[in-house]
C-alpha positions, 0 to 999 in steps of 0.5 A: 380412846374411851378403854382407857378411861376409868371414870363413867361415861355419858355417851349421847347417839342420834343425829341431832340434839346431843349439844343440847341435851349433853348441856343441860346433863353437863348443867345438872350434874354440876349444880349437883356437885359433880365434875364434869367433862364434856366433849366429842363431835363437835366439841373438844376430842374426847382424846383431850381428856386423857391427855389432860390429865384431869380427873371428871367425876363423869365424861359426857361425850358426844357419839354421832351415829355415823361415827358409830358405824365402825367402832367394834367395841364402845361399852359407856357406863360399864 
């Protein structure tokens, strides 16, 4: 999914910590005038952004390690 998104993308790894730390990223960009999209693991599919059809001025994205695991290819901020 995350190919077919053009704008930059925030991933956030680990085992724990990535709702938190993807908040207070998602609070900061804001206050400072960017619109942002935040979502993955546990939060909305990262799917539901391109089938939105919105447009973020960043994607943060939650990527637990164990999903990880299979991807082949996955380049945020390219």
């Amino acid at each position: 999914v995350a190919q077919f998104i053009h704008e930059p993308i925030i991933a956030l790894a680990g085992t724990n910590g990535k709702t938190t730390t993807g908040k207070a990223i998602e609070l900061m960009l804001t206050q400072a005038g960017k619109k942002v999209w935040f979502g993955g693991a546990t939060n909305t599919p990262l799917v539901d952004y391109l089938l939105s059809g919105e447009k973020a001025d960043l994607v943060i994205v939650e990527t637990p390690s164990f999903q990880l695991e299979m991807v082949e290819r996955f380049n945020p901020l390219n």
